[in-house]
C-alpha positions as CSV (number, residue, x, y, z in Angstrom):
1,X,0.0,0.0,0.0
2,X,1.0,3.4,-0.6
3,X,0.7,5.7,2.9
4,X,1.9,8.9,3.5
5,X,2.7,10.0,7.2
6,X,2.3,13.6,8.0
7,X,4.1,14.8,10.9
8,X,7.1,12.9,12.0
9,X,6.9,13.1,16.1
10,X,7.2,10.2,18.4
11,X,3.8,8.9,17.2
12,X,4.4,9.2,13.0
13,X,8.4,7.6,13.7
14,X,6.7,4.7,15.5
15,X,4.3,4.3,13.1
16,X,6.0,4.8,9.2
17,X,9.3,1.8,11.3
18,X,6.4,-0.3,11.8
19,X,4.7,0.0,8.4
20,X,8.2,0.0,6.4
21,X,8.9,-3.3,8.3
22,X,5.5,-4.8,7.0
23,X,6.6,-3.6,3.4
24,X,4.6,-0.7,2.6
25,X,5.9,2.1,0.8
26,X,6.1,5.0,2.9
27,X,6.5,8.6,2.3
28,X,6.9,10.8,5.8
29,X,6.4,14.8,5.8
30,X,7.4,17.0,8.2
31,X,8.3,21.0,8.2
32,X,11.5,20.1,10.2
33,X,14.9,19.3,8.1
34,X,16.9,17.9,10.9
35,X,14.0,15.3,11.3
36,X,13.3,14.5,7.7
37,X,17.4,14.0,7.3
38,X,17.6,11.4,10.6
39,X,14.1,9.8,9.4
40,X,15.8,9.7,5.7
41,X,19.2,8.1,7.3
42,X,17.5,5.4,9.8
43,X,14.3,4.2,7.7
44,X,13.5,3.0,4.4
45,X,11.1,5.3,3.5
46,X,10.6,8.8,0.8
47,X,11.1,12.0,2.9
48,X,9.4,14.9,2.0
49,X,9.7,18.2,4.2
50,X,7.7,21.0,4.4
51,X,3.7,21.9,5.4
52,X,1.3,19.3,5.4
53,X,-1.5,21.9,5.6
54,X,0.1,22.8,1.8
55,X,-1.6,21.4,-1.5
56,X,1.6,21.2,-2.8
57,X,4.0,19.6,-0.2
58,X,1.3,17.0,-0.3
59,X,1.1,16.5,-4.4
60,X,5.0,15.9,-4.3
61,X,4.3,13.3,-1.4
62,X,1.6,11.7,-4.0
63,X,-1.2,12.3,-2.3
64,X,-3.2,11.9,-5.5
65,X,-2.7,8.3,-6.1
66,X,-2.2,7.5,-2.3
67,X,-4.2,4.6,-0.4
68,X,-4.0,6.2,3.2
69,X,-2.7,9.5,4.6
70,X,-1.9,9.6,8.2
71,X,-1.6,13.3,10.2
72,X,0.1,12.9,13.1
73,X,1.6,16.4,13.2
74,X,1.5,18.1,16.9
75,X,-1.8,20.2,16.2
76,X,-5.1,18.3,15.9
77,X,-6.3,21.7,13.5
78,X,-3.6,21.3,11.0
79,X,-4.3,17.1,11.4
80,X,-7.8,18.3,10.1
81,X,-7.1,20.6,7.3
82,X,-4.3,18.2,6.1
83,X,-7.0,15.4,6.1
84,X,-9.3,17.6,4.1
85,X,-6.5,18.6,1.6
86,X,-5.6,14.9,0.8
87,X,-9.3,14.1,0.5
88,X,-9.7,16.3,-2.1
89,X,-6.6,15.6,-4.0
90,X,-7.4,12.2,-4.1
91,X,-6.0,9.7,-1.5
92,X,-8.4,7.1,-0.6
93,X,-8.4,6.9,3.1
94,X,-7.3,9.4,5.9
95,X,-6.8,8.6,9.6
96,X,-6.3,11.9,11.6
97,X,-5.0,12.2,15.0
98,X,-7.0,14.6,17.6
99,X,-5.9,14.7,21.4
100,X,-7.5,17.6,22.5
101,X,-10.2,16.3,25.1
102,X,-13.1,19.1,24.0
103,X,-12.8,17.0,20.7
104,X,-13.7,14.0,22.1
105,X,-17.1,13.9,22.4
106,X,-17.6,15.4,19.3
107,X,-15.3,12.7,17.3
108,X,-18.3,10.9,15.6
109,X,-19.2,14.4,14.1
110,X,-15.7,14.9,13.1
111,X,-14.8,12.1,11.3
112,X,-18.2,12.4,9.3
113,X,-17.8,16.4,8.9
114,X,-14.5,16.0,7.5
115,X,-14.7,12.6,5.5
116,X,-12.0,10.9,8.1
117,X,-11.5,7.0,7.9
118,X,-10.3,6.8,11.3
119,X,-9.8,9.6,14.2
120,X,-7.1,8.5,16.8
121,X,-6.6,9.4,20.3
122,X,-2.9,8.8,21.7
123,X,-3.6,10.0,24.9
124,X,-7.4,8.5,25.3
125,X,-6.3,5.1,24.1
126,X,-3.5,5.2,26.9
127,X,-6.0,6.3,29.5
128,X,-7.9,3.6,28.9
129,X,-5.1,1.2,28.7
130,X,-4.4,2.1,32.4
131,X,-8.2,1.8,33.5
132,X,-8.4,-2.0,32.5
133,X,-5.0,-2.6,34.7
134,X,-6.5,-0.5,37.3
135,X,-9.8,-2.3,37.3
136,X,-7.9,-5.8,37.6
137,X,-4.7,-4.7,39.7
138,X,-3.2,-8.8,39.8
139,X,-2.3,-7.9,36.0
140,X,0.7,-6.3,34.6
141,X,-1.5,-5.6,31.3
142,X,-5.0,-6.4,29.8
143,X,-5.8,-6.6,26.7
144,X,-9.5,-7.2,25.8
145,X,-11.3,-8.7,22.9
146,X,-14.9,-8.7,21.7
147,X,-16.2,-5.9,24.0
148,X,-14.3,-7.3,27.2
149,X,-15.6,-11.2,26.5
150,X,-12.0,-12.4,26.9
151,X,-9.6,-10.9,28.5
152,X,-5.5,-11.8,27.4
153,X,-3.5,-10.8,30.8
154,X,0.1,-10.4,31.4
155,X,2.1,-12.0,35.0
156,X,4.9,-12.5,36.0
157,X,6.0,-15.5,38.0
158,X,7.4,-15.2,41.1
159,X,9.9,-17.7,42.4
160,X,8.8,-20.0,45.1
161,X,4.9,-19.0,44.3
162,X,2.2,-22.2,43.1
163,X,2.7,-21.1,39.1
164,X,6.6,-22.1,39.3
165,X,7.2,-25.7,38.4
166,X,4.1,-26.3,37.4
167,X,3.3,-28.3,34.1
168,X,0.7,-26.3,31.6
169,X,-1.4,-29.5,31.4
170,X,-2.1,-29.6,34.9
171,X,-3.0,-25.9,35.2
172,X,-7.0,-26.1,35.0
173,X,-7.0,-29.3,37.1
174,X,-5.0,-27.1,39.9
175,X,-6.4,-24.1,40.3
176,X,-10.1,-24.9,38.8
177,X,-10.4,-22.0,36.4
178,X,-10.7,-22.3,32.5
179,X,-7.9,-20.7,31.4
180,X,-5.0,-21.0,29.1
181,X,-1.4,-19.6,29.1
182,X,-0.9,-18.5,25.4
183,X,2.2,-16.9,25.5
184,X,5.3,-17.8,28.1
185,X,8.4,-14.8,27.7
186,X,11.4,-16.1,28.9
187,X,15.3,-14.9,28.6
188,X,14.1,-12.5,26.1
189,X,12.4,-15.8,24.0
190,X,8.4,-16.0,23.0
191,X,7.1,-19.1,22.9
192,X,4.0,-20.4,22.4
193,X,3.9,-23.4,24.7
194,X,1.9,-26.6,24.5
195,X,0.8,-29.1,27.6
196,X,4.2,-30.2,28.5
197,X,5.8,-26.8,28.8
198,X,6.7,-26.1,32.9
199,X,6.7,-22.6,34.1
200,X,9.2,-21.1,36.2
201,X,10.1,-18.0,38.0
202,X,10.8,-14.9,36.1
203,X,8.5,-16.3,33.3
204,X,6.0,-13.5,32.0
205,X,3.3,-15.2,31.1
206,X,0.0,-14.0,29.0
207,X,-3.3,-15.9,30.1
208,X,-6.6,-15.8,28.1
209,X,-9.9,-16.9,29.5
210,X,-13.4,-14.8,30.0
211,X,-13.4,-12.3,32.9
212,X,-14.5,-14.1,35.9
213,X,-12.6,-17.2,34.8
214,X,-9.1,-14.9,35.0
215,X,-10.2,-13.6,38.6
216,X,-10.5,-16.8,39.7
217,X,-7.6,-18.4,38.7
218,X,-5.6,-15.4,40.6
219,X,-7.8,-16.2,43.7
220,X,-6.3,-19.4,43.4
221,X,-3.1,-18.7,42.5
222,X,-2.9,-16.4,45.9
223,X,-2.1,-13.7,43.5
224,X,-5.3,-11.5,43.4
225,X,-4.8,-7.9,44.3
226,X,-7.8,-6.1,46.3
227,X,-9.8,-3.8,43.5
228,X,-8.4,-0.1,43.8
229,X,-10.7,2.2,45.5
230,X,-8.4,5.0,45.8
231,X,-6.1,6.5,42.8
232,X,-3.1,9.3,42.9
233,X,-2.2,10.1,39.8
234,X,0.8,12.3,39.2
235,X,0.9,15.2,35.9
236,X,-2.2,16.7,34.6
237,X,-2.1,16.8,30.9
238,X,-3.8,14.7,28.3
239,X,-4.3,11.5,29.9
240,X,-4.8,12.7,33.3
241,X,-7.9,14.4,32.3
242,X,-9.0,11.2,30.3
243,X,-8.0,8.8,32.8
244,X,-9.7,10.5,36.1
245,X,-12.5,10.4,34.0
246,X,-12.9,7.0,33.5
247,X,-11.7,5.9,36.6
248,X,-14.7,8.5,38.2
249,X,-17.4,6.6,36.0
250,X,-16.7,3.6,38.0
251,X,-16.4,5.1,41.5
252,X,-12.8,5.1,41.9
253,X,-11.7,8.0,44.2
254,X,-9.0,10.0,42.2
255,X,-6.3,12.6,43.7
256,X,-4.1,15.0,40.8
257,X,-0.6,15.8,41.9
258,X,0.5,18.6,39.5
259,X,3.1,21.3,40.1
260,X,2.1,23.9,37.3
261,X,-0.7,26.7,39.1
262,X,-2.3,27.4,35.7
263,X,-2.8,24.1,35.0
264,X,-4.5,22.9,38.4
265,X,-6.6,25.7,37.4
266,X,-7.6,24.3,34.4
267,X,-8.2,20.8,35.8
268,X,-10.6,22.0,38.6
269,X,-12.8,22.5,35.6
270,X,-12.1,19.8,33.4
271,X,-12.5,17.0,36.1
272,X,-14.5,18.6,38.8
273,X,-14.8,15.0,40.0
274,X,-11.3,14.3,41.1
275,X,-8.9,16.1,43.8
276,X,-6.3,18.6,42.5
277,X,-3.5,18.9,44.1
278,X,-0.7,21.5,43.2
279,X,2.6,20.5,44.4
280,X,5.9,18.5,42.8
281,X,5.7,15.0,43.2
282,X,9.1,14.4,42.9
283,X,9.2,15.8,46.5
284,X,8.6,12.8,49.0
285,X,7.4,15.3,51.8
286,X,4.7,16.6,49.1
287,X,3.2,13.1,48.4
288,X,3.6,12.2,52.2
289,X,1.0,14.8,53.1
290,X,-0.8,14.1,49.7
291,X,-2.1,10.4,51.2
292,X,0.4,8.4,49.2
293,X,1.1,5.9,52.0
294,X,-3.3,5.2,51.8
295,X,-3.3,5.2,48.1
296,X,-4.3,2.1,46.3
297,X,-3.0,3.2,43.0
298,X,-0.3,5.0,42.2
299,X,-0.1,6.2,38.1
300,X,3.1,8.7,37.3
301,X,1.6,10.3,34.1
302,X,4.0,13.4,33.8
303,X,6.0,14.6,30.3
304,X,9.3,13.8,31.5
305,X,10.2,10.1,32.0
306,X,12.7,10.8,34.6
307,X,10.3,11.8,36.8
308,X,7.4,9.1,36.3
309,X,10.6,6.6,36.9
310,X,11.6,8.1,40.3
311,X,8.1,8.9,41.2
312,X,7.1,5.6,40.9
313,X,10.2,3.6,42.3
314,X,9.3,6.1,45.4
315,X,5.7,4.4,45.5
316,X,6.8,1.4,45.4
317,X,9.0,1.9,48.2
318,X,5.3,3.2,50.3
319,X,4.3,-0.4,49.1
320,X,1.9,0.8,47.2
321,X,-0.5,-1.8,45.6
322,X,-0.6,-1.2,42.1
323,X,1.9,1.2,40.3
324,X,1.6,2.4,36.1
325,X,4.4,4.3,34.7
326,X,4.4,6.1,31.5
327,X,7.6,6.1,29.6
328,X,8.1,7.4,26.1
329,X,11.6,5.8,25.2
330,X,10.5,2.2,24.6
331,X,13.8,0.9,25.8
332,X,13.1,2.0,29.2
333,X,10.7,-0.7,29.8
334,X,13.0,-3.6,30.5
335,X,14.9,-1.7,32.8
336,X,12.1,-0.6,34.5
337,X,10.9,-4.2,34.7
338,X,14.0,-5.6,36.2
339,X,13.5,-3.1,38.8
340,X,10.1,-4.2,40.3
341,X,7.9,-1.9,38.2
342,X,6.4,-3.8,35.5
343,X,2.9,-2.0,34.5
344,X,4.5,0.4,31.9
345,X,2.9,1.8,28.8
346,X,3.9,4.1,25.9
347,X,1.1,5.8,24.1
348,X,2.9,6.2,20.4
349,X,3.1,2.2,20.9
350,X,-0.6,2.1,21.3
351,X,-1.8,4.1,18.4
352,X,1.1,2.1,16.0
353,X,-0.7,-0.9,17.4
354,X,-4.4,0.7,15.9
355,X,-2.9,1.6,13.0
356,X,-1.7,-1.5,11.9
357,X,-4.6,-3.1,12.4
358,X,-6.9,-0.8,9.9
359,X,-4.0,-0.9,7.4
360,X,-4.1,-4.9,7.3
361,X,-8.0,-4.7,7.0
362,X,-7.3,-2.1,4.1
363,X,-4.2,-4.6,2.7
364,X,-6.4,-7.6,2.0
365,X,-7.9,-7.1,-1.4
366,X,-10.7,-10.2,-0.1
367,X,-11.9,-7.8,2.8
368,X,-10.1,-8.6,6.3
369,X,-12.4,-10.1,9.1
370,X,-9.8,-9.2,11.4
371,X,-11.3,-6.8,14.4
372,X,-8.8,-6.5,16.9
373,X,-4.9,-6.8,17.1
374,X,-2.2,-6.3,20.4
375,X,1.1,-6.9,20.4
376,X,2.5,-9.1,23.4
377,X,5.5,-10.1,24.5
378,X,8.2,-6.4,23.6
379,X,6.0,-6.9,20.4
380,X,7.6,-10.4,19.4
381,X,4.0,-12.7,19.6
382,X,0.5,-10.6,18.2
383,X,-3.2,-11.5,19.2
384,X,-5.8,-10.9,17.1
385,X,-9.3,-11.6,17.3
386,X,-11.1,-12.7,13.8
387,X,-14.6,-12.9,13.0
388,X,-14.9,-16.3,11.4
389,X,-16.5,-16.0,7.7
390,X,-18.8,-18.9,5.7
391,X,-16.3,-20.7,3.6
392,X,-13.1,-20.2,6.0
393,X,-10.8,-23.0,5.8
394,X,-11.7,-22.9,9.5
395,X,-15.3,-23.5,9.7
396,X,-16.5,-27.2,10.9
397,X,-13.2,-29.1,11.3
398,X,-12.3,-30.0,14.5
399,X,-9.3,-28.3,15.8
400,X,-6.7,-31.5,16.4
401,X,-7.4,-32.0,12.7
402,X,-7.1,-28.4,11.3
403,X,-3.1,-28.2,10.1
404,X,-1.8,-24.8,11.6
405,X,1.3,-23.4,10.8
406,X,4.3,-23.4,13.3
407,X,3.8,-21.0,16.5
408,X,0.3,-20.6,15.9
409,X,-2.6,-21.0,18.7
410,X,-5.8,-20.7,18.9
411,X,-6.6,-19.4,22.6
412,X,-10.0,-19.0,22.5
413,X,-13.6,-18.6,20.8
414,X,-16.6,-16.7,21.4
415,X,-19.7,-18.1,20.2
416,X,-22.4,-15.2,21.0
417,X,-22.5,-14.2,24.7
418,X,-20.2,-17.7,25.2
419,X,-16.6,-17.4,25.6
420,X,-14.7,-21.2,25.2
421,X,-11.2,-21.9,25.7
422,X,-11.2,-24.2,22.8
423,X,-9.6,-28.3,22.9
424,X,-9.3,-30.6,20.1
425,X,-12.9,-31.7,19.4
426,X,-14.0,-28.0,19.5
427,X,-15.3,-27.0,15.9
428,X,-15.7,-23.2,15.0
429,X,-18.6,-22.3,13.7
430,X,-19.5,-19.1,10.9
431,X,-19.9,-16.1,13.0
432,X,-17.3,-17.1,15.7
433,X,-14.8,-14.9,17.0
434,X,-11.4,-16.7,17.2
435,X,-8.7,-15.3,19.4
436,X,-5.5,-15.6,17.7
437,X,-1.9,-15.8,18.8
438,X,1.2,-15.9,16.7
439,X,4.8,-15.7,16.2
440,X,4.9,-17.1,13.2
441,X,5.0,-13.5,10.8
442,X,1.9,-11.5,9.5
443,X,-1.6,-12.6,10.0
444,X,-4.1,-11.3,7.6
445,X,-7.2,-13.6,7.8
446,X,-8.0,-16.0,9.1
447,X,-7.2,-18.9,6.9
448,X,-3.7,-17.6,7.0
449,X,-3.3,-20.1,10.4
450,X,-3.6,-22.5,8.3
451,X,-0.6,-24.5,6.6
452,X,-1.0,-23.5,2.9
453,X,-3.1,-20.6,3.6
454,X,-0.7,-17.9,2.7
């Protein structure tokens, strides 16, 4: 596919790698010439620099004969008028990203109003990242499919704990919860285990099953954290605001640690439902006499990663239950991780995530019944959820007969309001939802899971 990325910021770098490596041709615009020369020097892709607002900057980029136009530049206005622009000169589909919460409500209107394909939310989607590991605090991350009917959820053994040593077969039969471990990280290794495969500490493991199912296998497991009734959430821009929000809408007391006057200001306003607080939490004194030590939740959300990092190693050291950190710079995961904290997310990852998705429903020239796709694992093993078509190479065979490729597992199926953890006599029907995960390359249907079906 021809896409053109306008605006080369954290979010369009993370998302014109991505769709270089899935070989797309790329064209990336930006106003900037020390960005469009490093972009030009690192990735694979045309560089183009000037406006993106400007008819002709986006002619030269071949917005006339382009499939998808992404504007990712800092301003959700020039985002808008960019989408408009390529609209009109031609391209076939535009995905424009908006951040500013007074937008939000309206976004239905917006992408309707302005013929948009797709209007994305860096900051919203990373709010409500947070709120799922929030609402289930045992879980490093959750990822849910079909409308929260299955739930994919990331742990890490401990050593010493009932998980280590114990033999995948044996898992439902011990802890009496229909579950399945889909994905086991180890030494810097995905693998997608089978019946034989014994856990052990360290092992980051992702386990799908419906809902309750998941809650009850951490009851068991002695690992289930009590629900968060009280938040602290440190920074008040973007996600802040989104984030209180949500966590508001389901009774979760929330407190606002920011140091900048204007801004507290702003946020008495914008979430009148949450406590503001103005004050530098990288002061221990100042979260002290903020009620860190009777916090449930602790969420370091501020601009500079420095800070969320030493904010949230300071939480941790109040023993507080549950503790996100946003980081920007990817590679500050890991070492975060080794150091206790291991509920981190990074917003540009998010919306590369999204945006790889529609572009593989846009790819397959057959229409994709693909609806939802995560990456697990530091992005080495995807899930994806599939509606199952009439006529799939899927449909009606049992699954200890179907032939799927290497590293290839199907985790689960949902079957109307029914969520299964599928075995070898179960059959998927047309109009199941199959939950999907791979290591095994690309996945653009369904039928691609299937030996000889790409």
């Amino acid at each position: 596919m021809k896409i053109i990325i306008a605006g080369a910021g954290k979010v369009g770098r993370t998302v014109a790698t991505l769709l270089s490596k899935e070989g797309h041709d790329i064209t990336v615009i930006d106003r900037n010439p020390d960005i469009i020369s490093s972009i030009s020097n690192e990735l694979d892709v045309i560089c183009v620099e000037g406006s993106a607002t400007n008819p002709e900057t986006l002619r030269e980029a071949g917005a006339a004969t382009a499939d998808l136009l992404m504007a990712a530049t800092e301003l959700d206005e020039v985002n808008m008028v960019c989408g408009i622009s390529a609209r009109h000169l031609g391209t076939q589909h535009v995905i424009a990203r908006i951040r500013d919460p007074e937008y939000l409500s309206q976004t239905e209107f917006l992408r309707e109003a302005l013929g948009l394909s797709v209007i994305v939310n860096p900051e919203y989607e990373c709010a409500k990242e947070i709120s799922r590991i929030l609402r289930f605090p045992s879980a490093v991350r959750v990822d849910t499919f079909s409308k929260g009917s299955v739930e994919i959820i990331e742990h890490k053994v401990t050593e010493g704990d009932r998980l280590d040593g114990l033999q995948l077969k044996m898992l439902q039969q011990s802890f009496g919860a229909k579950v399945l471990v889909s994905v086991v990280e180890r030494a810097g290794e995905a693998i997608i285990p089978n019946g034989d495969f014994v856990l052990r500490g360290g092992d980051r493991l992702s386990i799908t099953g419906a809902a309750k199912e998941v809650r009850r296998f951490f009851i068991a497991a002695g690992q289930y954290k009590k629900p968060v009734r009280k938040a602290m959430l440190i920074g008040g821009g973007r996600i802040a605001v989104y984030l209180a929000r949500l966590l508001a809408e389901v009774g979760i007391d929330v407190t606002v640690v920011e140091r900048d006057r204007e801004t507290c200001d702003l946020l008495c306003d914008l979430i009148p439902e949450a406590h503001i607080i103005c004050g530098d939490a990288t002061r221990s004194d100042v979260l002290l006499e903020d009620g860190i030590l009777s916090t449930d939740a602790f969420v370091a959300l501020t601009g500079e990663d420095g800070d969320n990092i030493i904010t949230s190693m300071y939480a941790r050291s109040c023993k507080v239950g549950k503790i996100v950190a946003k980081v920007n710079r990817e590679h500050f995961s890991e070492i975060l991780e080794n150091s206790g904290l291991e509920s981190i997310v990074t917003p540009k990852a998010m919306v590369a995530q999204q945006l790889a998705r529609y572009v593989r429903a846009m790819s397959n020239s057959m229409g994709s019944s693909m609806e939802t796709l995560y990456r697990l694992a530091d992005g080495m093993v995807e899930a994806l959820e599939f509606r199952v078509d009439e006529g799939s190479a899927c449909v009606g065979v049992p699954l200890k007969d179907l032939k799927l490729k290497p590293n290839v597992l199907i985790c689960a199926v949902i079957r109307g309001r029914e969520s299964l953890i599928p075995d070898g006599s179960t059959v998927i029907l047309p109009g199941d939802h199959a939950i999907v995960v791979t290591a095994a390359g690309r996945l653009d249907k369904m039928d691609d899971i299937v030996e000889g079906g790409k």
